[in-house]
C-alpha positions in Angstrom: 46.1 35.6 239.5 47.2 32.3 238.3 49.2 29.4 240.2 51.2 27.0 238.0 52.2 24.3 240.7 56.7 23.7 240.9 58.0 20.3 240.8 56.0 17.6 242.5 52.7 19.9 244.1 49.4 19.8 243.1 47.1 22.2 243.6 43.7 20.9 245.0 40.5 22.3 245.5 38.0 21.0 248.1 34.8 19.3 247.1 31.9 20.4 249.3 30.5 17.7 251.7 26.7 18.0 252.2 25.2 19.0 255.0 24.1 16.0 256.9 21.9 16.1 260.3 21.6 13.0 262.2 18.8 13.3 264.8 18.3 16.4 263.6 21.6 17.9 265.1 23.3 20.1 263.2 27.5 20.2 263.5 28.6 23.9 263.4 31.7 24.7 260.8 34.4 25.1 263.6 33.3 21.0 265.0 33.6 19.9 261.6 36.8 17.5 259.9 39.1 19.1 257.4 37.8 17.6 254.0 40.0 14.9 252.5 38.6 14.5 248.5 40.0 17.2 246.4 39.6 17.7 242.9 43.0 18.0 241.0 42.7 21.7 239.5 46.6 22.4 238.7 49.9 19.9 238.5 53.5 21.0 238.3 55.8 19.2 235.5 57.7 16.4 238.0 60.7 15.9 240.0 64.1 15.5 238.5 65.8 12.3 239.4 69.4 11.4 239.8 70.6 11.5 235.9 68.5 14.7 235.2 65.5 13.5 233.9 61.7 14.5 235.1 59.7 11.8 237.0 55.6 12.4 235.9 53.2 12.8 238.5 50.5 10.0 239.2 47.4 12.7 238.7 46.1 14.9 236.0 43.7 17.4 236.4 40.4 16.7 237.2 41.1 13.9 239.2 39.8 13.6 242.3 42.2 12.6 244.9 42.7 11.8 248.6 45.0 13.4 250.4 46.5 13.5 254.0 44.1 15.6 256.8 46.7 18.0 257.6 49.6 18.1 254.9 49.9 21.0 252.5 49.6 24.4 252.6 46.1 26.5 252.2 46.4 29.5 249.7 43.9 31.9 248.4 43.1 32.8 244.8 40.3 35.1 243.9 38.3 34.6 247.4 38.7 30.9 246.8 40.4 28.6 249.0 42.8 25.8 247.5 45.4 23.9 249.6 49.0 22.9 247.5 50.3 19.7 248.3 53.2 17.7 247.5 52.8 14.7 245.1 53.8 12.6 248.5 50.8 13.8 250.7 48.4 12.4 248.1 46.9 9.1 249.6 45.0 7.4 246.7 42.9 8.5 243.0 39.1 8.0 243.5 37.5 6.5 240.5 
């Protein structure tokens, strides 16, 4: 299956935090925070403004990107996991 993104979402896909122990305490999954760095895997074409015409999204693909803890919405492909946000939940391009 293949998602092409409408409008102004992105589709995201989470980059995997290493594990890190701190005094040798391991957090389970369930304690852990939602990943915020996503790597930019699909875009949709832009909004349409006022006269007609399409605005271009900030990001390409393969950007990595910041986005808001809790916006967008989580969807599965192929028993992967990749959340769909809206050009307006993205918070900032990491370089």
């Amino acid at each position: 299956m293949k998602i092409t993104p409408l409008a102004d979402r992105v589709l995201v896909e989470a980059i995997e935090e290493k594990e890190q122990r701190k005094g040798g305490i391991i957090i389970p999954d369930s304690a852990k925070e939602k990943p915020q760095e996503f790597k930019v895997v699909a875009v949709g074409p832009g909004k349409l403004d006022d006269s007609g015409k399409r605005k271009a999204l900030s990001v390409k693909v393969g950007d990595i990107v910041l986005t808001s803890q809790w916006g967008g919405t989580e969807v599965k492909v192929d028993d992967k996991t990749y959340k769909l946000v809206g050009e307006d939940d993205l918070l900032a391009i990491i370089k």
